[in-house]
Every structure is written in C-alpha cells, then in structure tokens.
SERO-131939 format. One record per atom (N, C-alpha, C): atom name; x, y, z negated. Coordinates in Angstrom, 2 decimals. Each point is the difference from the previous one (the first is absolute). Layout:
N
['CA',[X,Y,Z]]
...
REM end
This chain:
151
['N',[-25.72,-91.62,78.25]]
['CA',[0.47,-1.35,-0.30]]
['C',[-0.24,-0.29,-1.48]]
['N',[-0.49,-1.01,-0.37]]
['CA',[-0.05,-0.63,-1.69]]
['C',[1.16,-0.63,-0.05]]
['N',[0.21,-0.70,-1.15]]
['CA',[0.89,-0.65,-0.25]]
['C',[-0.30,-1.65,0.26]]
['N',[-1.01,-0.71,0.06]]
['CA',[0.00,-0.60,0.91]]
['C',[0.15,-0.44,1.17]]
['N',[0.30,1.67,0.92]]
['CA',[0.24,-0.41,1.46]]
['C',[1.81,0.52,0.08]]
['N',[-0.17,-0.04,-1.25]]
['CA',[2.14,0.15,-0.34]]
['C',[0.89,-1.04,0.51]]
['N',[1.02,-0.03,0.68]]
['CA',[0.98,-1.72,0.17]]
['C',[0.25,0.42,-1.56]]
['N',[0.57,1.03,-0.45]]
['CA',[0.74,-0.26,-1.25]]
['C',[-0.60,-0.08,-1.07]]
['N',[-0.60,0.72,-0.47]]
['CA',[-1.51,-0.57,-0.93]]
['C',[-0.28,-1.52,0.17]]
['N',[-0.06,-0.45,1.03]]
['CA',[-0.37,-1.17,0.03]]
['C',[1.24,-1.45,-0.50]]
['N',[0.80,0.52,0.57]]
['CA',[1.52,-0.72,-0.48]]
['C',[0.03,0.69,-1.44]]
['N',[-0.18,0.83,-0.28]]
['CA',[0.07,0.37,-2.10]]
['C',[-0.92,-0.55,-0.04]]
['N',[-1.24,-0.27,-0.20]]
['CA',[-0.77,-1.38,-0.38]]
['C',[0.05,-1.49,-0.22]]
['N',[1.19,-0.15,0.64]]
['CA',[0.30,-1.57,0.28]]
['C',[1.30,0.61,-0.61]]
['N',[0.13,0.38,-0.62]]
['CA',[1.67,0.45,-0.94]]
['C',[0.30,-1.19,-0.31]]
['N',[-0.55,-1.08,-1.02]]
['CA',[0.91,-1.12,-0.27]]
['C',[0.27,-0.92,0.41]]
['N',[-0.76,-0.36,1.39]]
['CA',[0.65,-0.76,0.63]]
['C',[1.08,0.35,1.59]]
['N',[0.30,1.15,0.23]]
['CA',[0.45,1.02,0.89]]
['C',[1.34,-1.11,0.11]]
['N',[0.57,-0.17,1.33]]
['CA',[1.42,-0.43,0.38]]
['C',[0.99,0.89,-0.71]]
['N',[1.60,-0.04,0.13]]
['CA',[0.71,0.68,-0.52]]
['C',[0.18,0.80,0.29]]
['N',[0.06,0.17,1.70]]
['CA',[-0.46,1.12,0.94]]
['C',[-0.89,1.27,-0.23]]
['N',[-0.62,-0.38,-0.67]]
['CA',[-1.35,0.88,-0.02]]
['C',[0.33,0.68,-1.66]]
['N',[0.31,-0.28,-0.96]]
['CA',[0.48,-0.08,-0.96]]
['C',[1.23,-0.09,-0.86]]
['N',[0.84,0.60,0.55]]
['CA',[1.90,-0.11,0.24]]
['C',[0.26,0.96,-1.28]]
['N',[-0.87,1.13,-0.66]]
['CA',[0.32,0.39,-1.45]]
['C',[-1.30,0.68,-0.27]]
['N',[-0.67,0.63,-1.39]]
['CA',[-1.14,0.44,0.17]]
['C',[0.50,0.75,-1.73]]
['N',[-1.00,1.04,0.07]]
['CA',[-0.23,0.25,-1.67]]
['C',[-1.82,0.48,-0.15]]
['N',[0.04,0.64,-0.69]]
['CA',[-1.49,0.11,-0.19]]
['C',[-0.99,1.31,1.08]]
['N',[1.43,0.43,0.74]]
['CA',[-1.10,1.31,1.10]]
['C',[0.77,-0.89,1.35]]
['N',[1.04,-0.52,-0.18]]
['CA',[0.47,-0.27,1.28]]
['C',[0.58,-1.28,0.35]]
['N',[-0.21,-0.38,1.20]]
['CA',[0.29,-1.39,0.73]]
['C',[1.20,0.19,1.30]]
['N',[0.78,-0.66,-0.02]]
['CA',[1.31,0.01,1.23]]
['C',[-0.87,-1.25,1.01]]
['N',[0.03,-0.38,1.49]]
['CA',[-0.22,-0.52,0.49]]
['C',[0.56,-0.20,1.27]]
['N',[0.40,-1.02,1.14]]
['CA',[0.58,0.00,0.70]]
['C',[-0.85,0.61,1.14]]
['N',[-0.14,0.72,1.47]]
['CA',[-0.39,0.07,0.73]]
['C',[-0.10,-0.75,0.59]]
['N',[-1.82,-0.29,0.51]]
['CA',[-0.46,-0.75,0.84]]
['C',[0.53,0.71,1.65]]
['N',[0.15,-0.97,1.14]]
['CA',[-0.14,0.62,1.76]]
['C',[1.36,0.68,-0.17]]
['N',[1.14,-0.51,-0.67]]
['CA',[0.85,0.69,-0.01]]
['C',[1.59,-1.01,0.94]]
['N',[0.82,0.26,0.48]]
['CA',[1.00,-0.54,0.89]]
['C',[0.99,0.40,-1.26]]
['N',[-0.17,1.01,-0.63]]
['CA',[1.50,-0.01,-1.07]]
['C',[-0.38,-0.46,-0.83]]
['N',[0.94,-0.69,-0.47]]
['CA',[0.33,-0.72,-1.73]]
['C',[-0.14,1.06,-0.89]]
['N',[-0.68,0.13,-1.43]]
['CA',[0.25,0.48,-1.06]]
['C',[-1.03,1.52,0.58]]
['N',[-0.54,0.12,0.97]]
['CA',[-1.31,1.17,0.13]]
['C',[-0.70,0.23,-1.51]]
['N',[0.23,0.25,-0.67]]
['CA',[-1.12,0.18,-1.05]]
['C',[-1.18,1.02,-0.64]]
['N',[-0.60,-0.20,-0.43]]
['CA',[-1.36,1.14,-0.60]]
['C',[0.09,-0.13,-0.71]]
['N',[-0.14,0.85,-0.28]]
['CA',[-0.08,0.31,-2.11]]
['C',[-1.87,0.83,-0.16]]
['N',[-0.93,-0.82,-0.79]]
['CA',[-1.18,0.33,0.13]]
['C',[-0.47,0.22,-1.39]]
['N',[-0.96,1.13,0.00]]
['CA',[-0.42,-0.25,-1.49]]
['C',[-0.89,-0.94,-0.37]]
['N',[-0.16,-0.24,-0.76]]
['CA',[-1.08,-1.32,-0.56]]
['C',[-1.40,0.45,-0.04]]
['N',[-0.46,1.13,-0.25]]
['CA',[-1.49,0.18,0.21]]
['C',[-0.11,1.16,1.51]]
['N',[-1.04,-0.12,0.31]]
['CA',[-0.50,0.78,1.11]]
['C',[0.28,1.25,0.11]]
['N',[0.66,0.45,0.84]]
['CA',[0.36,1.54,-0.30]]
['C',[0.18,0.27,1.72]]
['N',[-0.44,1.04,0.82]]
['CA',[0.30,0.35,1.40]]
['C',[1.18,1.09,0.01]]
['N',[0.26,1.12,-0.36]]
['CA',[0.84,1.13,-0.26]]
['C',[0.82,0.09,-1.41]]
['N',[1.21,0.29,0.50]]
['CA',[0.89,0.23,-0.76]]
['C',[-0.30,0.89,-1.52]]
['N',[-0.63,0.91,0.35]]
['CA',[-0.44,1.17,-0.93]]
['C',[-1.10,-0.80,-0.77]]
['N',[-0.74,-1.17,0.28]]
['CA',[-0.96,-0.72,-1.13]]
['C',[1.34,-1.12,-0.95]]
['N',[0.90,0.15,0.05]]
['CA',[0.97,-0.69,-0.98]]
['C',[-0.46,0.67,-1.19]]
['N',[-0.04,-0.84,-1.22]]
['CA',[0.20,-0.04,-1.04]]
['C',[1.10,0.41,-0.52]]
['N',[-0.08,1.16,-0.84]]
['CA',[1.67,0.13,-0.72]]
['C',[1.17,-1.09,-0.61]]
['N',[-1.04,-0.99,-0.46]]
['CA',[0.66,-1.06,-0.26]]
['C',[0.88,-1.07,1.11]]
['N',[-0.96,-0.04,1.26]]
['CA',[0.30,-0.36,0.99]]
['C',[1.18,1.03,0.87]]
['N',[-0.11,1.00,-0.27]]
['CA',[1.10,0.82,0.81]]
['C',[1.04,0.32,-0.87]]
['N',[0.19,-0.21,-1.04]]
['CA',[0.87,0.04,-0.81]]
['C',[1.19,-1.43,-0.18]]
['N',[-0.32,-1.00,0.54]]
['CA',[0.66,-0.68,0.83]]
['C',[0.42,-0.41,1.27]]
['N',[-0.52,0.39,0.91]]
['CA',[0.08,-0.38,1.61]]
['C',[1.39,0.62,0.49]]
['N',[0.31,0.97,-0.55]]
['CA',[1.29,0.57,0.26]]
['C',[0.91,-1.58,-0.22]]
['N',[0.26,-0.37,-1.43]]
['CA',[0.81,-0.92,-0.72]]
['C',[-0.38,-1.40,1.09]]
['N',[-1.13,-0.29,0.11]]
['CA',[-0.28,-1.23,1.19]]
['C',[0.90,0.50,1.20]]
['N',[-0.26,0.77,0.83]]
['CA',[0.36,0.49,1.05]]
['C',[1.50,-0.76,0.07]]
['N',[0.66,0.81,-1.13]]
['CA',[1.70,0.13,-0.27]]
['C',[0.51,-1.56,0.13]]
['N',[-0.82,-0.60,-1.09]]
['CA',[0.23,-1.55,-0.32]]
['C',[0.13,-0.44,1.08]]
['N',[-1.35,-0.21,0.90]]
['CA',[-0.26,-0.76,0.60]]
['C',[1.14,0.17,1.73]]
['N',[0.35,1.18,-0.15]]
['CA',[1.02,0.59,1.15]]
['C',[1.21,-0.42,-0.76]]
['N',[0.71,-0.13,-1.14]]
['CA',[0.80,-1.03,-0.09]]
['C',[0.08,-1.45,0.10]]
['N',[-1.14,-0.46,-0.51]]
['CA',[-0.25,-1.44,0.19]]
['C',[0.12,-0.52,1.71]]
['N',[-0.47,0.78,0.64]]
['CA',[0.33,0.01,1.45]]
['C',[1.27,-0.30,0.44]]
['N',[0.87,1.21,-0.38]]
['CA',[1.45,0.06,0.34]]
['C',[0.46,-0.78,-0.21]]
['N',[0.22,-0.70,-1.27]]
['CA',[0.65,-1.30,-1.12]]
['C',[-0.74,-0.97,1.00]]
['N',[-1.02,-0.23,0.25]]
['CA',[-0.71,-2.01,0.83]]
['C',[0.51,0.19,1.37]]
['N',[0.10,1.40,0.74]]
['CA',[-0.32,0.17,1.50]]
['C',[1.48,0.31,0.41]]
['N',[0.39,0.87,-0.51]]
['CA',[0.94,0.71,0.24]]
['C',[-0.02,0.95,0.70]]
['N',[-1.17,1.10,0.17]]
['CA',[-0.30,0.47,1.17]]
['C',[1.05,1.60,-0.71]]
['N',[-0.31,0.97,0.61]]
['CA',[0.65,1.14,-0.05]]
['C',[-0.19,1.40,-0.77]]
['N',[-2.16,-0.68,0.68]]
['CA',[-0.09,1.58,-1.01]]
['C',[-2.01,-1.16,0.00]]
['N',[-0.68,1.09,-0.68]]
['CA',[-1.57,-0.28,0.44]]
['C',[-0.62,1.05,0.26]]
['N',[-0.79,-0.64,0.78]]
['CA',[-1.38,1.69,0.39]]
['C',[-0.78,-0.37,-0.80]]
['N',[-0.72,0.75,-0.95]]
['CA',[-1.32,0.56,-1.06]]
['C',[-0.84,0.18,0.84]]
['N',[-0.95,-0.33,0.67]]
['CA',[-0.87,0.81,0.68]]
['C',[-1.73,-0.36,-0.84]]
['N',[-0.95,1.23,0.48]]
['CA',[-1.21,-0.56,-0.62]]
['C',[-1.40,0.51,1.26]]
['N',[-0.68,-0.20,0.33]]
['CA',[-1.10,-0.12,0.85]]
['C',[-1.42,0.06,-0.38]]
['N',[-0.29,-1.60,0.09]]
['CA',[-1.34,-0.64,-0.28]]
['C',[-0.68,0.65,0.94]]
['N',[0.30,-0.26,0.95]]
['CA',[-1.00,0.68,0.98]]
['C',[-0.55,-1.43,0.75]]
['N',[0.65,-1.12,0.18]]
['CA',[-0.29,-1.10,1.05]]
['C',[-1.39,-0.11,-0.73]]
['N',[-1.12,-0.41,1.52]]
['CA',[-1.36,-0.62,-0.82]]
['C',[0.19,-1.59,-0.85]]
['N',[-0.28,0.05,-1.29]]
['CA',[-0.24,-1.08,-0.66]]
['C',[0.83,0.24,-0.79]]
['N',[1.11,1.28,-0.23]]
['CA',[1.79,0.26,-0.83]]
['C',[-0.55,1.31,-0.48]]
['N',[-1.24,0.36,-0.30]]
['CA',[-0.04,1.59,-0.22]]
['C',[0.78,-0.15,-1.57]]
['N',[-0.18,-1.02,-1.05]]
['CA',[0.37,0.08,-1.32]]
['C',[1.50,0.61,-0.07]]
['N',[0.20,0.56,-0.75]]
['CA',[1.30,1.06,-0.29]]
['C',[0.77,-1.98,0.28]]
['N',[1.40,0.79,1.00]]
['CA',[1.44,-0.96,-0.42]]
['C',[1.00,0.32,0.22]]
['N',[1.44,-0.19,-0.10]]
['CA',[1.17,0.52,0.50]]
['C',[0.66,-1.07,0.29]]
['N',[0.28,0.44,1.27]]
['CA',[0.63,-0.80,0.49]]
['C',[1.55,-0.06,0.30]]
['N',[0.65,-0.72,-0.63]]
['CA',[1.44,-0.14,-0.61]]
['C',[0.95,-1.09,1.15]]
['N',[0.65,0.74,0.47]]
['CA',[0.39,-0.49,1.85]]
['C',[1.64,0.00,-0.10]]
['N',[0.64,-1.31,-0.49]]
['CA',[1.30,-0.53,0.58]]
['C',[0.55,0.62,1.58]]
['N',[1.00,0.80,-0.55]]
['CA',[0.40,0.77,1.54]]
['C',[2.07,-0.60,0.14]]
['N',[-0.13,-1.04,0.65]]
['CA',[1.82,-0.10,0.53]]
['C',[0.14,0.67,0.67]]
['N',[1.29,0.18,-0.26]]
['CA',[0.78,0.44,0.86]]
['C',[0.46,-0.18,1.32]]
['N',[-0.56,-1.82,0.57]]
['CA',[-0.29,0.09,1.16]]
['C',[-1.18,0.46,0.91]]
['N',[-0.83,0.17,-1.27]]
['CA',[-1.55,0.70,1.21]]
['C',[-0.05,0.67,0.91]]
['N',[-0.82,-0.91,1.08]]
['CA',[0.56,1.25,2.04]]
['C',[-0.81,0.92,-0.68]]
['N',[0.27,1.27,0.59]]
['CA',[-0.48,1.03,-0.13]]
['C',[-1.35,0.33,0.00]]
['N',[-0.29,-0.79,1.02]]
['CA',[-1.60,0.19,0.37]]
['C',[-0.84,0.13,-1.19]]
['N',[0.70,-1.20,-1.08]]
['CA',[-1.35,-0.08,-1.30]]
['C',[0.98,0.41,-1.07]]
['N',[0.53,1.29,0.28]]
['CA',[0.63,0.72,-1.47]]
['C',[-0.92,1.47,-0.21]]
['N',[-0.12,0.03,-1.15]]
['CA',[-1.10,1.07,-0.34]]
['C',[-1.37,-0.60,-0.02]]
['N',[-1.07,0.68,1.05]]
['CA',[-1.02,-0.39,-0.16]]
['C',[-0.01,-0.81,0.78]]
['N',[0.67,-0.54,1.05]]
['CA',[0.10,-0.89,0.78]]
['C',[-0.07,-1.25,-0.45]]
['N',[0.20,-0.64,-1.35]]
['CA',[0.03,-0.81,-0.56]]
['C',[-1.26,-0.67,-0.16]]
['N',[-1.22,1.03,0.30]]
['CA',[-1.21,-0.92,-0.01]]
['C',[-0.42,-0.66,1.16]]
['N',[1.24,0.09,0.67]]
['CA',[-0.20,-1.30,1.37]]
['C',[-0.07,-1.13,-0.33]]
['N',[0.72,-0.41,-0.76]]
['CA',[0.51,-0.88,-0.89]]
['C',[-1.23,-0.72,-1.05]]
['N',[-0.95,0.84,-0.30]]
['CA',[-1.04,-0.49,-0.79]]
['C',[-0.95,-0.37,0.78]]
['N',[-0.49,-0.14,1.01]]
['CA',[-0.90,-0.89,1.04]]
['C',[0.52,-0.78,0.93]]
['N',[1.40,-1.04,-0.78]]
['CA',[-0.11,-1.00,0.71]]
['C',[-0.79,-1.03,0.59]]
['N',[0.51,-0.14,1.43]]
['CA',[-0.62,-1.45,0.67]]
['C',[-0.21,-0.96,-1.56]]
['N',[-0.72,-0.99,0.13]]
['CA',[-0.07,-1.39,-0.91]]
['C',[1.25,-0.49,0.27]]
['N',[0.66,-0.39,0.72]]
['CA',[0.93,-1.06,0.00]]
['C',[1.66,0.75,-0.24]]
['N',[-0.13,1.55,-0.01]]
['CA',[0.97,0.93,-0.39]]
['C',[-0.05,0.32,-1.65]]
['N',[-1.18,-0.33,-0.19]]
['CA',[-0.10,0.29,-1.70]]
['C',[0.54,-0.29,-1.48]]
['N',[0.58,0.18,-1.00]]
['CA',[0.74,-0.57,-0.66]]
['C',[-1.47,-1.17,-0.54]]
['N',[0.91,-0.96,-0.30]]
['CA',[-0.87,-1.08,0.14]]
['C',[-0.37,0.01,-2.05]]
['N',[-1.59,-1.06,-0.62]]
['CA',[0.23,-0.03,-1.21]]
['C',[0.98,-0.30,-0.52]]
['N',[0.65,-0.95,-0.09]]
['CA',[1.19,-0.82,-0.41]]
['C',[0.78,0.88,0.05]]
['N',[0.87,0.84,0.56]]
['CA',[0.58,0.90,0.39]]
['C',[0.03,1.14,-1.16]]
['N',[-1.67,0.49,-0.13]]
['CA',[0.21,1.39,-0.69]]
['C',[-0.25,-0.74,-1.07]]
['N',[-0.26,-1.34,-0.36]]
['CA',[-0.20,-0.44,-1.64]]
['C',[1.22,0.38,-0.37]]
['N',[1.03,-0.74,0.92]]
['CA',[1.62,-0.39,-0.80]]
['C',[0.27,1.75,-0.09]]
['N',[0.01,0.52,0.58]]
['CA',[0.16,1.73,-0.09]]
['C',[-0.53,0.69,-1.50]]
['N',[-1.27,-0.82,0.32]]
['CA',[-0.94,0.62,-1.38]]
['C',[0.56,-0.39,-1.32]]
['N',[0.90,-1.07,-0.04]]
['CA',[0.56,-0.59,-1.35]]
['C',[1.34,0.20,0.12]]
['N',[0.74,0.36,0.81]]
['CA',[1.30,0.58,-0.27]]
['C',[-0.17,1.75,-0.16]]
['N',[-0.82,0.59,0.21]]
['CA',[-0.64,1.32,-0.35]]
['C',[-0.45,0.07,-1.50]]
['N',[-0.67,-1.09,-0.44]]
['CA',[-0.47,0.25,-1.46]]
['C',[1.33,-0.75,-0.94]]
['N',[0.29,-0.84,0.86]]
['CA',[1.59,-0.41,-1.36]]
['C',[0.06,1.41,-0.41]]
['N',[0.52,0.78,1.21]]
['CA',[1.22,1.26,-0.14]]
['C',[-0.42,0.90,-0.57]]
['N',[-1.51,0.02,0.14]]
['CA',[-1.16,1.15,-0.87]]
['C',[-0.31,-0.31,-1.53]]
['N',[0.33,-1.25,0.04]]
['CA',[0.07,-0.95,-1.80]]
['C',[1.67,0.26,-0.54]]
['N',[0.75,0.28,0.90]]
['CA',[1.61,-0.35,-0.66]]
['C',[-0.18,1.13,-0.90]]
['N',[1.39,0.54,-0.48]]
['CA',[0.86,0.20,-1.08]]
['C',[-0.64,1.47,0.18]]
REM end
C-alpha cells in the first residue's frame, strides 16, 4: 500500500479543511478523530500524522507521547460520555486501515455483553442508518476538544 491508497494519509492531506470530527485535537505526530461505520458515540482513533504501518516504526518522539494521548483522550471520554472505562486497542489490519491507529472505545456500563471486550467491534460496521450520524460526532468532536483545551 502507498500512502496514496491510505483513507488516512489522505484525510492528513486535506488537514485544513477536515470537519471537527476528523480533527477533534492534533499536535505535530498526532491527530484524535471520530470513527467512521461506527453505532457508538465518541469511537475514536488516535492516528499519527505521517505514514507509519507498525508500531515498532514510531518515532521516539512520536512514542514518547502516545502514552500521554492515550490517557487524555480516555479522560476526555469519561468527562463528554460518561462511559466507565475505555478499550485501547490497535490493529491496522482492515484493507485500506493498514496505517498504524488506536483505537480509543467508550465502554458503559450498560453495554450487552455481546460487544464488551473484543466484541465491541460489532459495533464498528454499522448498518448506514444505525451509524452515528456527522452532526452527531461533530457536536462530540467539540465537546471532546473544549475538555482537551480546559484547565
């Protein structure tokens, strides 16, 4: 795969004009973003900004924060969502998702069982009309970066 045939490469290209969604906090290795095909609110990825497939091609500079994103961004969750806890998970295995991401997963306390743990990626190939809608993960995406801008 190049980075042309990247979704995310391709959305970091169009960086300044990106929805809020897509763009909810960023610094210079890393971008927060809402999950696309997703039925839960507040699904998020945390991606690095240049092309990278495996964890082990991080940059020291780049891994020397992702811990501190991780943390943030799993509070910022708790504080907008109210959820309970989050799953960290990381992959890149889907075709067209090989680029390194983590995926940062709002877990309540009411979740049926079925999608607790890994079960939760049921949840990420929603039907269309089950999907959190734009409008939806914008307002998410800006009550996420208030809380990531506060005090």
């Amino acid at each position: 795969m190049t980075t042309s045939d990247c979704y995310t490469c391709g959305m970091e290209a169009e960086f300044d004009s990106l929805p809020p969604r897509e763009r909810i906090a960023f610094d210079r290795h890393w971008r927060v973003a809402h999950a696309t095909g997703t039925s839960l609110p507040g699904w998020l990825v945390l991606l690095p900004r240049r092309h990278v497939t495996a964890v082990h091609d991080l940059t020291d500079a780049e891994a020397a924060v992702l811990g501190t994103w991780q943390v943030r961004i799993s509070r910022a969750l708790r504080a907008v969502t109210g959820c309970d806890k989050t799953y960290v998970v990381q992959f890149a295995e889907a075709e067209g998702f090989s680029h390194v991401h983590f995926h940062i997963v709002p877990r309540d306390g009411d979740l049926a069982p079925e999608y607790r743990g890994p079960g939760v990626f049921g949840l990420l190939r929603a039907p269309e009309g089950q999907q959190v809608t734009a409008g939806r993960a914008d307002g998410i995406a800006r009550a996420l970066r208030a809380e990531l801008d506060g005090p």
